[in-house]
Each structure stands twice: as structure tokens, then as C-alpha cells.
C-alpha positions in Angstrom: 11.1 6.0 0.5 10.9 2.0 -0.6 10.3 -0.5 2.2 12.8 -3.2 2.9 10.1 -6.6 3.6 11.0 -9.5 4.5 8.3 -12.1 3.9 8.7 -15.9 6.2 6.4 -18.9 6.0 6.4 -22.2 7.6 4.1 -24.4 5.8 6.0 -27.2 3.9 3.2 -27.7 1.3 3.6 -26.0 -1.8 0.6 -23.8 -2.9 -1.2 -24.3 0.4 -3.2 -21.8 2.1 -0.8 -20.1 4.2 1.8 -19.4 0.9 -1.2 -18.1 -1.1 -2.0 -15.8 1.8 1.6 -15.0 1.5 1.6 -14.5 -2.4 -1.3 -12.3 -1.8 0.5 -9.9 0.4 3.3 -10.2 -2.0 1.3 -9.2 -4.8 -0.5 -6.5 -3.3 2.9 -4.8 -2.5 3.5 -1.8 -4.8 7.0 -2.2 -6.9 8.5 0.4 -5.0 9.4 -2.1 -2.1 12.3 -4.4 -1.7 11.3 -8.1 -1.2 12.5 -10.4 0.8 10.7 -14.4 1.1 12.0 -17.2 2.7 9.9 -19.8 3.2 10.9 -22.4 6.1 9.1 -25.1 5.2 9.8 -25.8 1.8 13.5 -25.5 2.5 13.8 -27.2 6.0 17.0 -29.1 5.2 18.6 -25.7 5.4 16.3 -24.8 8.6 18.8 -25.9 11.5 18.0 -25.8 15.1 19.5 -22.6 17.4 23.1 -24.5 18.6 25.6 -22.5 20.1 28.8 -23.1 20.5 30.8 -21.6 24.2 30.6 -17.9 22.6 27.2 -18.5 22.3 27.8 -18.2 18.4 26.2 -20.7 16.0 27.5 -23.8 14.8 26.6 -24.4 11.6 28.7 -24.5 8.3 26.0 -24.1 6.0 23.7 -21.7 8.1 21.4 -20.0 5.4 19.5 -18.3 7.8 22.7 -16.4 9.8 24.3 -15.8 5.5 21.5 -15.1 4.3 18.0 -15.0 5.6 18.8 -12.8 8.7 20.3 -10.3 7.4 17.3 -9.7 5.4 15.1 -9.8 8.7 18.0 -7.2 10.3 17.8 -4.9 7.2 13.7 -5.0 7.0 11.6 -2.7 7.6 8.4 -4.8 7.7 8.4 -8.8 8.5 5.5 -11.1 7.7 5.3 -14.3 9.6 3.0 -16.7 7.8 2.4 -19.7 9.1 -0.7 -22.4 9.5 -2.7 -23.5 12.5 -0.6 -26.8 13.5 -1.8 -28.7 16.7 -2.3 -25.0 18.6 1.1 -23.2 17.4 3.3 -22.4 14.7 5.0 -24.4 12.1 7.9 -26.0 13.4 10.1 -24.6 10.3 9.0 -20.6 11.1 9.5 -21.7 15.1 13.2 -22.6 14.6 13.9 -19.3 12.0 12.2 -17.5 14.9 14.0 -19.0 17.4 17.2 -18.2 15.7 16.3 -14.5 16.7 18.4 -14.9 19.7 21.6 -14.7 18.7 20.3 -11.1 17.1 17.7 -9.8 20.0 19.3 -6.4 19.6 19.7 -6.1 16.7 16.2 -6.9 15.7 14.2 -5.4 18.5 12.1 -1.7 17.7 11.2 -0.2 14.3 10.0 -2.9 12.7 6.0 -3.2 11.5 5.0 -6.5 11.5 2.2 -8.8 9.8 0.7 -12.1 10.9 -0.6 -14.2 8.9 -2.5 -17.5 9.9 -4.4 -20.0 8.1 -6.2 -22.9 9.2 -9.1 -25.8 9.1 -10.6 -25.3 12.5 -14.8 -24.7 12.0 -15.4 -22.9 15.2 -15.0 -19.1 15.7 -12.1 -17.0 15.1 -11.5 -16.4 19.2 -11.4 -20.0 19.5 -8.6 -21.2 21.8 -6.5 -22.4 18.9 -6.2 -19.1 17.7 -6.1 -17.2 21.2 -2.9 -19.1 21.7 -1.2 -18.1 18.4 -2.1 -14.5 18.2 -1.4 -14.7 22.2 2.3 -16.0 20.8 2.8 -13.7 18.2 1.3 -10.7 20.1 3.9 -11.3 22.8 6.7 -11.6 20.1 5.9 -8.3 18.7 5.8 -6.8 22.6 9.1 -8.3 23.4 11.0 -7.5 20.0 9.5 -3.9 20.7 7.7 -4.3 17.2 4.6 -2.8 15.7 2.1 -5.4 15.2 0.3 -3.1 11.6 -2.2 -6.0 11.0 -3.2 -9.9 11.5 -5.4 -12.3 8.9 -6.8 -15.0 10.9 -8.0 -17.8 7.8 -9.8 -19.5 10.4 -12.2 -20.9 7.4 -9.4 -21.4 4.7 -11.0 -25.0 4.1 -13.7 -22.7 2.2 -12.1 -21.7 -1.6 -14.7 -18.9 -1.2 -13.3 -17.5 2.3 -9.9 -17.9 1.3 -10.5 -15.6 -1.5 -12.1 -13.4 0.6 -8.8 -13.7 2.8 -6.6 -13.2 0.2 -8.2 -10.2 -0.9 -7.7 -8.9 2.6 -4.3 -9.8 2.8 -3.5 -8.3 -0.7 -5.4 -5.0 0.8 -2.3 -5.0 3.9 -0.1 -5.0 1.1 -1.4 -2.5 -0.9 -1.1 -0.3 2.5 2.6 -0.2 3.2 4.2 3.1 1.9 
């Protein structure tokens, strides 16, 4: 049976290291699958903060990610969250889109692999704090959403075109897994 995937990113630069790890996975997807790719960051004027009116129902008008990208996240059977290393955490854009879970807490939580992507410029090991904190986050995202964390690329070295091929190579392989 195809996979329903649903594929987020954060990063607002276009072509940087997190969206090619994210094009890796993509690519390494057999054609089988549905796909599903928002990415945050490159659209962020249509990324609005979680604002709920008395009903606790959102606010917005234009709300892309309650029309559109949501439902996609409800329906998918796998998620990857791709984001970059930014001052400790997550992208701002991918925060707010995860954020926006709320409002949909059961209908998202159990059955759902997940994949976490992360790039980044820090020289030091991979256990480093800065990374401790964001696989601490994601790890407890996956625990409280009742979700099946399937696999994690840490691009601790991404400055490195060699390592990031490496890393993309990896990420593609994740891909290449889901049946």
C-alpha cells in the first residue's frame, strides 16, 4: 500500500542544506508514495502564529496551514520535520507550523513514523549540547504525539560539501526505506 508523506522544512534560504537534505529524502522515495512538502520558511507570509479566537478555533482568513497544509499532516502516514541548527532550536517558520498542532492534538497523535532531519555549522561533535537540545525537542514531540520516531540525520558538519553528500546519501537511503 502507498504511503501518504508529508515532508515540512523551516529554513528560509533556498537551496540550503536543510532543503537539500529534504530533496534527498524526497528523491530517495519510491513513486509508489504520495507526497506532501511544505516548506515554512520560504513561504512565512502565509506561516501565521497559533491565535485562537473564544472557541479556541483559529483566526485567520487566509490560514494555509489549517486549508491546506494540515490536512496533509492529518492524512500522512510519515512526517519529516527538516529544519537547521538556529541559536539551539528549530526554525521559527517549522516552530509556528508545529505549534499549530494544537488545535489538532487528537487528531494527529499515534500512527505516524516520523523523520528528523537537522543540519547545521557547529564544528564540535554530534552529542554536543546544541544538538542534545533539538533531538531532546523533537524526541519529546514524537513521545507526546505518541509517534514513531523511524530515523534522525544530524548534518552536524553540513559546512563540509563532502559531508553533506555523505548526508544526503543517508538521508536518500531513509527514503528509499519507507514501504
Amino acid at each position: 500500500m502507498a504511503k501518504k508523506i508529508t515532508v515540512l522544512t523551516g529554513s528560509p534560504h533556498l537551496n540550503g542544506t536543510s532543503s537539500k537534505l529534504a530533496d534527498a529524502f524526497i528523491n530517495g522515495v519510491t513513486d509508489q508514495s504520495e507526497l506532501f512538502r511544505f516548506d515554512a520558511g520560504l513561504n512565512a507570509d502565509q506561516v501565521h502564529f497559533l491565535k485562537l479566537d473564544e472557541n479556541e478555533t483559529t483566526i485567520h482568513d487566509d490560514d494555509i496551514i489549517s486549508k491546506e497544509v494540515m490536512p496533509k499532516i492529518i492524512d500522512a502516514d510519515v512526517l519529516v520535520l527538516c529544519t537547521s541548527l538556529y541559536y539551539y532550536g528549530i526554525n521559527a517558520e517549522l516552530k509556528t507550523v508545529i505549534d499549530r498542532f494544537y488545535e489538532y492534538n487528537h487528531e494527529l497523535k499515534d500512527d505516524k513514523d516520523v523523520y528528523i532531519l537537522i543540519s547545521g555549522y557547529d564544528a564540535g561533535e554530534i552529542d554536543s549540547p546544541a544538538y542534545r537540545s533539538l533531538t531532546g525537542y523533537f524526541d519529546q514531540l514524537c513521545k507526546y504525539m505518541r509517534w514513531n520516531l523511524r530515523g534522525e540525520v544530524l548534518a552536524s558538519d553540513s559546512w563540509n560539501p563532502s559531508k553533506l553528500n555523505q548526508h544526503i546519501t543517508e538521508v536518500a537511503e531513509l527514503g528509499k526505506n519507507i514501504k
